[in-house]
HTML snippet that shows the backbone in 3Dmol.js (N, CA, C, O; Angstrom):
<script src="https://3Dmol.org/build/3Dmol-min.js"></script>
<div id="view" style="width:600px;height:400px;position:relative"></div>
<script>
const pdb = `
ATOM      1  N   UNK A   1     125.223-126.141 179.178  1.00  0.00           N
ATOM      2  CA  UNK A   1     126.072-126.061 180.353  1.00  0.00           C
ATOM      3  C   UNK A   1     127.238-125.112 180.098  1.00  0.00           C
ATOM      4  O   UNK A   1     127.624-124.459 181.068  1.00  0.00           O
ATOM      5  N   UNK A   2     128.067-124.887 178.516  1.00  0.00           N
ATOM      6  CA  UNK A   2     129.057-124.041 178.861  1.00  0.00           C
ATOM      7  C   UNK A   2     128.587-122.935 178.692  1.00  0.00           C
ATOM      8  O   UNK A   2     129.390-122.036 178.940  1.00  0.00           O
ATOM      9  N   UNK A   3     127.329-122.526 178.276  1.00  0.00           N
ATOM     10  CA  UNK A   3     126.727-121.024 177.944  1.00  0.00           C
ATOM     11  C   UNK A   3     126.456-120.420 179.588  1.00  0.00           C
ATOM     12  O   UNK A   3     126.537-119.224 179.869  1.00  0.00           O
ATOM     13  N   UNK A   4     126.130-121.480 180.557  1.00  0.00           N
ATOM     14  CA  UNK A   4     125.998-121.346 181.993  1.00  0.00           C
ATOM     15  C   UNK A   4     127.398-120.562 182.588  1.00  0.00           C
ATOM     16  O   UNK A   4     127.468-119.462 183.136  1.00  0.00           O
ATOM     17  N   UNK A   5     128.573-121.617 182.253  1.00  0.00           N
ATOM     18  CA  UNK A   5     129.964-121.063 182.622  1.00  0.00           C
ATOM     19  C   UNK A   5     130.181-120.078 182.368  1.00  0.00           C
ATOM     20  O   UNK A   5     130.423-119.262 183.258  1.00  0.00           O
ATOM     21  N   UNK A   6     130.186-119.686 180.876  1.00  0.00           N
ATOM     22  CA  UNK A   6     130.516-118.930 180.036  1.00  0.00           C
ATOM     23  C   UNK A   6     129.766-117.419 181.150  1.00  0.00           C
ATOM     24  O   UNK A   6     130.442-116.801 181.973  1.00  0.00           O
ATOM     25  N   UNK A   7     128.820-117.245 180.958  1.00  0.00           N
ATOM     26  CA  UNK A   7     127.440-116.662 181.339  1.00  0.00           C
ATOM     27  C   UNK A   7     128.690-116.212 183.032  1.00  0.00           C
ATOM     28  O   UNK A   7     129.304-115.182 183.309  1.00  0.00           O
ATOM     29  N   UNK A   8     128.586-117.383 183.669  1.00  0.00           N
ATOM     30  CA  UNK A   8     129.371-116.863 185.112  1.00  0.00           C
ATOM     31  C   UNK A   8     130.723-116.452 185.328  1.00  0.00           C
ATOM     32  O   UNK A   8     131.017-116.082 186.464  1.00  0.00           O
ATOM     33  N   UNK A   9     131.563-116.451 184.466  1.00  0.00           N
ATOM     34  CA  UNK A   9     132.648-116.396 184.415  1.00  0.00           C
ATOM     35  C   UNK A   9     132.550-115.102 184.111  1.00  0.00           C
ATOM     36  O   UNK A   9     133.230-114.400 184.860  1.00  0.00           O
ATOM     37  N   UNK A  10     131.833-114.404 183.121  1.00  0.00           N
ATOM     38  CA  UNK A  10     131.377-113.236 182.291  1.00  0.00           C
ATOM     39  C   UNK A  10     130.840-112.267 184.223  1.00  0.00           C
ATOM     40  O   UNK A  10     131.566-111.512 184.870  1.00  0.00           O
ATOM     41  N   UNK A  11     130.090-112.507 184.407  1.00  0.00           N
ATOM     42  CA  UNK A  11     129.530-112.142 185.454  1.00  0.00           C
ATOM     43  C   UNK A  11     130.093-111.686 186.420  1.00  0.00           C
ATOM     44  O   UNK A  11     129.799-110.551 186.793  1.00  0.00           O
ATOM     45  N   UNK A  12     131.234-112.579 187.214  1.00  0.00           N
ATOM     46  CA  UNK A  12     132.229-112.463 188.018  1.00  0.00           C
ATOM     47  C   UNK A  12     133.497-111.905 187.327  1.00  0.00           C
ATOM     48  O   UNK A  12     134.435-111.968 188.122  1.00  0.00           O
ATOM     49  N   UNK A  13     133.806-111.469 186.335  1.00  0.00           N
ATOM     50  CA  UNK A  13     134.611-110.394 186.057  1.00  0.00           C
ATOM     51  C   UNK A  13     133.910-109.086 185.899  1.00  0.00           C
ATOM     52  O   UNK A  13     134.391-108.067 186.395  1.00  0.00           O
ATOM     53  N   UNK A  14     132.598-109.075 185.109  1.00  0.00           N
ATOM     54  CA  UNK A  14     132.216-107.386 185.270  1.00  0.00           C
ATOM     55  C   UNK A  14     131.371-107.147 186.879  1.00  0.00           C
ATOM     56  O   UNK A  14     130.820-106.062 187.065  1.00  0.00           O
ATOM     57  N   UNK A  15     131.323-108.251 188.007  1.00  0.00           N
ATOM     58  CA  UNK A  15     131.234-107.508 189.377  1.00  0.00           C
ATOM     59  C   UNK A  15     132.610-107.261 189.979  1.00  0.00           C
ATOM     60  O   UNK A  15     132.724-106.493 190.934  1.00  0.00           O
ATOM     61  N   UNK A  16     133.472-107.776 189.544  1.00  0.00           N
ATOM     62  CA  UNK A  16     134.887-107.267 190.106  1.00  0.00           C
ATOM     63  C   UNK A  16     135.283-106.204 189.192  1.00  0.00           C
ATOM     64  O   UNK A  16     136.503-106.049 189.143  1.00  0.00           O
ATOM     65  N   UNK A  17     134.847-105.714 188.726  1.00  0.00           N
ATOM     66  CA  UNK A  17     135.288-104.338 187.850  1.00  0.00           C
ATOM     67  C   UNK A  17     134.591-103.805 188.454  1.00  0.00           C
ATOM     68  O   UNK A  17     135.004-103.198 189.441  1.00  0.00           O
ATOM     69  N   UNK A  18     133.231-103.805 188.115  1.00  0.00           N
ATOM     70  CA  UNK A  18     132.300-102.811 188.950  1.00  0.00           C
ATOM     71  C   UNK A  18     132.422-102.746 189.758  1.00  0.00           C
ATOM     72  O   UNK A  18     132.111-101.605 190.097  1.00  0.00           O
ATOM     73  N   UNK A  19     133.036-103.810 191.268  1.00  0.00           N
ATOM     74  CA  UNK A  19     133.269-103.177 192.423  1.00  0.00           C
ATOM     75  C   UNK A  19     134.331-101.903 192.628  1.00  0.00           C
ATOM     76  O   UNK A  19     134.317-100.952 193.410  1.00  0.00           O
ATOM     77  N   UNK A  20     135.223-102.292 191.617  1.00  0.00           N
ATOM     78  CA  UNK A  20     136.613-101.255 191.652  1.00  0.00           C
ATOM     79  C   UNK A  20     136.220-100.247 191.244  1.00  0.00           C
ATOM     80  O   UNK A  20     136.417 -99.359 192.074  1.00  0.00           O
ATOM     81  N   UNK A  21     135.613 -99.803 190.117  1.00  0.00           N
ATOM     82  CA  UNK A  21     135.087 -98.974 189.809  1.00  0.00           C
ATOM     83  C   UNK A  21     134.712 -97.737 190.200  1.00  0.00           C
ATOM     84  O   UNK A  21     135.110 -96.575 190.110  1.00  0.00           O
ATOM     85  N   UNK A  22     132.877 -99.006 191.147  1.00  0.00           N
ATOM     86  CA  UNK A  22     131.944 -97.918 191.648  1.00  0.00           C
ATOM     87  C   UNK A  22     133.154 -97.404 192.938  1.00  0.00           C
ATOM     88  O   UNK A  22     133.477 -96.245 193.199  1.00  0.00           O
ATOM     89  N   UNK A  23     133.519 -98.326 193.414  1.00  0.00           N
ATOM     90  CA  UNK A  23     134.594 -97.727 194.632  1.00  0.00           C
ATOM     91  C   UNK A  23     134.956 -96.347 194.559  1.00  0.00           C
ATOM     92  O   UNK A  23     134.617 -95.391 195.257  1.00  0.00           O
ATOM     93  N   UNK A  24     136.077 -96.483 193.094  1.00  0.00           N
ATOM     94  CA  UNK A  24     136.914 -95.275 192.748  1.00  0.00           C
ATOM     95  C   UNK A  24     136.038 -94.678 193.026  1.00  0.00           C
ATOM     96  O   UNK A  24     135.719 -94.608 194.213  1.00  0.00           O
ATOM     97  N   UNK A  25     135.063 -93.791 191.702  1.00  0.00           N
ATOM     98  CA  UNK A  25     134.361 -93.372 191.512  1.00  0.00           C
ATOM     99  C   UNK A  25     133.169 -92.709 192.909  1.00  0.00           C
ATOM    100  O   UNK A  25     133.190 -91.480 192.979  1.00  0.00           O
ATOM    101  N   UNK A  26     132.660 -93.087 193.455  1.00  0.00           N
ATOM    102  CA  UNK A  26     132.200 -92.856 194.765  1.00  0.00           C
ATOM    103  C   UNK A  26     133.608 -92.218 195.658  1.00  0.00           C
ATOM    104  O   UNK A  26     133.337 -91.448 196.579  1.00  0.00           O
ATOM    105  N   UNK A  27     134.322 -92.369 195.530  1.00  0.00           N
ATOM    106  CA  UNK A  27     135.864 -92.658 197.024  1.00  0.00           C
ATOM    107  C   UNK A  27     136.141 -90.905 195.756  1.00  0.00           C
ATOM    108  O   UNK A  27     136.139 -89.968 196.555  1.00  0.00           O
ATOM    109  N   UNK A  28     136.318 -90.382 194.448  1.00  0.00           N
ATOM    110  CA  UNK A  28     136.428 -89.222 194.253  1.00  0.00           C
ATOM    111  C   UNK A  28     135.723 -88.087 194.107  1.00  0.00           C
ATOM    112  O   UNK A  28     135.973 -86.882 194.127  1.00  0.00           O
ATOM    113  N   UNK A  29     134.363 -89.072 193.889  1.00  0.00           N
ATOM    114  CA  UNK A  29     132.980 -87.780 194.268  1.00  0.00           C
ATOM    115  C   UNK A  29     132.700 -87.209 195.293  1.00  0.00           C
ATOM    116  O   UNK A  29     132.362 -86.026 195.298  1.00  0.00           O
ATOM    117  N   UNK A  30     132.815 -88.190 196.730  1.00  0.00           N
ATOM    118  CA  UNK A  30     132.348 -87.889 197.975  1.00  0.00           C
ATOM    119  C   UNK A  30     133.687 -88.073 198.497  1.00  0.00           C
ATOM    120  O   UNK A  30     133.875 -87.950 199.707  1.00  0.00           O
ATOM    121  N   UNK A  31     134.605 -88.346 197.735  1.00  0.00           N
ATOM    122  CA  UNK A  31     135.574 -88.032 199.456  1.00  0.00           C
ATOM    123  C   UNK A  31     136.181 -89.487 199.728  1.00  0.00           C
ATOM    124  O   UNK A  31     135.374 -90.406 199.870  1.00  0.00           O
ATOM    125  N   UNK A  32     137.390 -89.726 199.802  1.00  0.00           N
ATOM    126  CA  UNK A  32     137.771 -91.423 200.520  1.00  0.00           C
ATOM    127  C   UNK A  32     137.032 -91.500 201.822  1.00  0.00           C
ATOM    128  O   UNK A  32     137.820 -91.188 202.715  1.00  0.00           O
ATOM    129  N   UNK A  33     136.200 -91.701 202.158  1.00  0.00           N
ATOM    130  CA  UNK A  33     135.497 -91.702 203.627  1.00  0.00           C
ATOM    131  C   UNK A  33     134.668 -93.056 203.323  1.00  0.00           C
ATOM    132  O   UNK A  33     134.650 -93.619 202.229  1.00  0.00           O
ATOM    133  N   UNK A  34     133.895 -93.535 204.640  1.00  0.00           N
ATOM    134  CA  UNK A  34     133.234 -94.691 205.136  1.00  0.00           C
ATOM    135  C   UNK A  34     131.792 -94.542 203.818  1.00  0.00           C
ATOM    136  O   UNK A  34     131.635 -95.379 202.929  1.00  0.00           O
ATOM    137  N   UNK A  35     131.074 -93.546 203.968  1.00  0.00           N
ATOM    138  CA  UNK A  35     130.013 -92.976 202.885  1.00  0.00           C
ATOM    139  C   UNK A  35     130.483 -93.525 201.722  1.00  0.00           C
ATOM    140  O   UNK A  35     129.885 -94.469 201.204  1.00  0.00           O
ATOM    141  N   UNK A  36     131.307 -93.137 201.325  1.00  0.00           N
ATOM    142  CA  UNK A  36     131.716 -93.516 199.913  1.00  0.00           C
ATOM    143  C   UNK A  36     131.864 -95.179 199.515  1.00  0.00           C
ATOM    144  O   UNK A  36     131.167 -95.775 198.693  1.00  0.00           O
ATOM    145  N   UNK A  37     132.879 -95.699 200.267  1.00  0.00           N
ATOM    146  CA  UNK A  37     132.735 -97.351 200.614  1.00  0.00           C
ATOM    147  C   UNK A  37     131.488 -98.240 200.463  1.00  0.00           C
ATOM    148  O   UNK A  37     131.303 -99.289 199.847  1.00  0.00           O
ATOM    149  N   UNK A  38     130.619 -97.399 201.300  1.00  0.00           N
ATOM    150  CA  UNK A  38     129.164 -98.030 201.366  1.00  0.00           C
ATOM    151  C   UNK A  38     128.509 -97.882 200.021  1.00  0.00           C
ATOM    152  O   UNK A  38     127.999 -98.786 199.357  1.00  0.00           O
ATOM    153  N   UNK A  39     128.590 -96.730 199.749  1.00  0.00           N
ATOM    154  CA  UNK A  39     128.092 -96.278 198.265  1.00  0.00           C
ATOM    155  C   UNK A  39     128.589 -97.287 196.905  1.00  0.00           C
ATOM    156  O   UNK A  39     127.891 -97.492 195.912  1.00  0.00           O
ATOM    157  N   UNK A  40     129.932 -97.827 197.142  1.00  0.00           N
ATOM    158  CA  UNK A  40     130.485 -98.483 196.291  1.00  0.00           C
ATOM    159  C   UNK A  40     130.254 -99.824 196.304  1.00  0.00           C
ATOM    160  O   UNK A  40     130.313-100.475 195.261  1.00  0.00           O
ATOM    161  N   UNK A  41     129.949-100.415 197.562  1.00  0.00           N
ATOM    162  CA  UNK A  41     129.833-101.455 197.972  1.00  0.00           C
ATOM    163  C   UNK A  41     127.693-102.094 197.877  1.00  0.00           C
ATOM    164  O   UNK A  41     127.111-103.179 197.903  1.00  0.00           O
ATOM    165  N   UNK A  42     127.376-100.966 197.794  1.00  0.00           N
ATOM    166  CA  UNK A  42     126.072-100.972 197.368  1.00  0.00           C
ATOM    167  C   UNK A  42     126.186-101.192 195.671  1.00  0.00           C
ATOM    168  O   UNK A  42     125.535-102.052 195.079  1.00  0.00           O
ATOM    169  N   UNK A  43     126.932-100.453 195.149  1.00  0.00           N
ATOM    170  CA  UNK A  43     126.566-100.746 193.640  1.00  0.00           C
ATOM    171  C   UNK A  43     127.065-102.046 193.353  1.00  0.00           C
ATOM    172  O   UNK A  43     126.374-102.915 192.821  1.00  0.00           O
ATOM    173  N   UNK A  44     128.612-102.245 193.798  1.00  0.00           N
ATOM    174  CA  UNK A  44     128.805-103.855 193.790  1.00  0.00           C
ATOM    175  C   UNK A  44     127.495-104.440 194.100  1.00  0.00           C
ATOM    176  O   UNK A  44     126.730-104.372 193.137  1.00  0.00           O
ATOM    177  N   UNK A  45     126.922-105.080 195.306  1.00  0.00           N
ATOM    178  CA  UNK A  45     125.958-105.653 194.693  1.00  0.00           C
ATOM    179  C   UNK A  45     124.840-105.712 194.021  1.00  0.00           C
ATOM    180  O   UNK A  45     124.291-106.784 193.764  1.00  0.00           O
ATOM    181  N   UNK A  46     124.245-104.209 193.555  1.00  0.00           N
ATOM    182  CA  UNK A  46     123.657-104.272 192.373  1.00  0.00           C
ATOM    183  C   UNK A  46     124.257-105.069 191.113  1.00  0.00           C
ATOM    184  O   UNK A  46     123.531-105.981 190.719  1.00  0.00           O
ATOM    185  N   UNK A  47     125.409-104.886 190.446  1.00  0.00           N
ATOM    186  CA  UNK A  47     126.094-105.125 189.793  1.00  0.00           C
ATOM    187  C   UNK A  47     126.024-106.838 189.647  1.00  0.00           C
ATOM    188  O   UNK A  47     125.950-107.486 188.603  1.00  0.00           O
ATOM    189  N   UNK A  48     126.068-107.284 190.901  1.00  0.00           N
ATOM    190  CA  UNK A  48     126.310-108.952 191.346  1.00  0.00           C
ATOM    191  C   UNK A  48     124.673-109.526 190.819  1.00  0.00           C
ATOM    192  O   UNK A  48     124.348-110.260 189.886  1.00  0.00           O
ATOM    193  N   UNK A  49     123.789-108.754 191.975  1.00  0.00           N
ATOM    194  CA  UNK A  49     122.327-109.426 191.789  1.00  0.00           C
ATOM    195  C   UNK A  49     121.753-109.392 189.665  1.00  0.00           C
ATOM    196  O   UNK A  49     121.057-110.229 189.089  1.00  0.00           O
ATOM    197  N   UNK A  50     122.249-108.416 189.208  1.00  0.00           N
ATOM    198  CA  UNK A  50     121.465-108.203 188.330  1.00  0.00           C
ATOM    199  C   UNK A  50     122.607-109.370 187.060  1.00  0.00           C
ATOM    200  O   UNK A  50     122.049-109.924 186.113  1.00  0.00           O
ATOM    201  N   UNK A  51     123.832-109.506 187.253  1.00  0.00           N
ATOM    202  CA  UNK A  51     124.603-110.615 186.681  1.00  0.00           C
ATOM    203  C   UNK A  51     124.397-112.341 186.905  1.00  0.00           C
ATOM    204  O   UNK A  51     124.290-113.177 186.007  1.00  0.00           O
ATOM    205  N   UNK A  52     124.379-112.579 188.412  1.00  0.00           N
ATOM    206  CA  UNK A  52     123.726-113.491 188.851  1.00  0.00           C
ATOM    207  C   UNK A  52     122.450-114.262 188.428  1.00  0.00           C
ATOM    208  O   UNK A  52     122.421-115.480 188.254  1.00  0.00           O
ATOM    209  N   UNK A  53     120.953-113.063 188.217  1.00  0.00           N
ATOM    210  CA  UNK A  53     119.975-113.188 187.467  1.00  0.00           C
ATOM    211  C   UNK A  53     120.333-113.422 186.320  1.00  0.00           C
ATOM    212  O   UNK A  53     119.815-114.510 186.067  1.00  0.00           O
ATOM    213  N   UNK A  54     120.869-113.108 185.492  1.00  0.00           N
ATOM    214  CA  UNK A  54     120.836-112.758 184.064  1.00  0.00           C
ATOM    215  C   UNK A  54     121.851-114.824 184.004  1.00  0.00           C
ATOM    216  O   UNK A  54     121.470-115.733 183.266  1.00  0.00           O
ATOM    217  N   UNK A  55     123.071-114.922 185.007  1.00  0.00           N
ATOM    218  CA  UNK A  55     122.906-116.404 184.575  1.00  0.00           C
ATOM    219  C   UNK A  55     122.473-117.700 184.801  1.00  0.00           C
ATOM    220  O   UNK A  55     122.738-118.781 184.275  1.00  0.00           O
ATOM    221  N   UNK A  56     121.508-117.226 186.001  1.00  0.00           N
ATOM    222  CA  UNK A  56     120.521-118.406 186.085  1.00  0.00           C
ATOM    223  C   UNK A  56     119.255-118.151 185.304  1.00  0.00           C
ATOM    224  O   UNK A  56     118.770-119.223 184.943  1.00  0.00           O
ATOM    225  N   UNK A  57     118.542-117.089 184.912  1.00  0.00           N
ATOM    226  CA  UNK A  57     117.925-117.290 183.509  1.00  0.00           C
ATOM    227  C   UNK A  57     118.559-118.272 182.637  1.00  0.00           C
ATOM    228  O   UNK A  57     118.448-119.494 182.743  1.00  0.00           O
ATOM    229  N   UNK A  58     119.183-117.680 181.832  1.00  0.00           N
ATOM    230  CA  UNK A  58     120.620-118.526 180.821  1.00  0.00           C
ATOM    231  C   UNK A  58     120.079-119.900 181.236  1.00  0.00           C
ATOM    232  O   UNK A  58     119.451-120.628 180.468  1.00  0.00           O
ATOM    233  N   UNK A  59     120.416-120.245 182.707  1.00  0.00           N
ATOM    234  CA  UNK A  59     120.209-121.864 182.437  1.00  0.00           C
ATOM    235  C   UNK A  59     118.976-122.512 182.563  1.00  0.00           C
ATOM    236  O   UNK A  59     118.725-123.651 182.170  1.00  0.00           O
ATOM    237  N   UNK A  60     118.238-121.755 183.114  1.00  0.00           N
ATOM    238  CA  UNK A  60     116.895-122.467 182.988  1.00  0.00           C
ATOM    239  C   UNK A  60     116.296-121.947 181.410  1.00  0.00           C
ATOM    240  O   UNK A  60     115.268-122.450 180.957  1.00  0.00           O
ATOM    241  N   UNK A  61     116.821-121.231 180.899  1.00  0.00           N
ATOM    242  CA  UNK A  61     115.964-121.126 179.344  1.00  0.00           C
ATOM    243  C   UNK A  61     116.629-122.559 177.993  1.00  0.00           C
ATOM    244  O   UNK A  61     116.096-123.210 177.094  1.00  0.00           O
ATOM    245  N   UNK A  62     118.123-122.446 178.628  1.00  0.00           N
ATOM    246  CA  UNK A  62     118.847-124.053 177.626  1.00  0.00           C
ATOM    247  C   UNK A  62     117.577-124.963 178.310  1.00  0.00           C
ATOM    248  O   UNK A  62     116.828-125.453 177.465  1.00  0.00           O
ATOM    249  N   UNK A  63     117.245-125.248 179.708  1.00  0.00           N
ATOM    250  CA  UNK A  63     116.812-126.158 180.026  1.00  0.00           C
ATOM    251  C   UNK A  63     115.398-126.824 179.327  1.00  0.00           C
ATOM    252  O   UNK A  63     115.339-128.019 179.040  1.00  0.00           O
ATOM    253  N   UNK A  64     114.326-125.919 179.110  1.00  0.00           N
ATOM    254  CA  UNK A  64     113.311-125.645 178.303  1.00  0.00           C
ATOM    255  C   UNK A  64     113.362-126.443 177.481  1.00  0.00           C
ATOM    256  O   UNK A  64     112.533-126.447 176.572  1.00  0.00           O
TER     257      UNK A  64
END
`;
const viewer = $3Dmol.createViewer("view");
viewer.addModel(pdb, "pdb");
viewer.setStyle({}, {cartoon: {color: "spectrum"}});
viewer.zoomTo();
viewer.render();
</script>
């Protein structure tokens, strides 16, 4: 159970980085515009889905 926490807590700080991030990053390649937002806001949830996975694995493998 705390490798679960651990695991989400971990998770929900590198998608709040990565949202800021991809933001910047997109918002100085293309321009502060709506495009860019979307672009950033797309990698946020890449960022989310593939953290998310990674800690409900985690708990169904302790579970085993």
């Amino acid at each position: 159970m705390k490798k679960f926490f651990i695991s989400l807590l971990i998770g929900i700080g590198v998608a709040l980085l990565g949202w800021v991030v991809a933001t910047n990053i997109a918002g100085i390649i293309f321009g502060y515009d709506e495009g860019a937002f979307v672009y950033g806001w797309g990698m946020y949830l890449c960022i989310v889905i593939v953290i998310c996975t990674r800690a409900i694995l985690a708990k169904v493998k302790t579970d085993r």
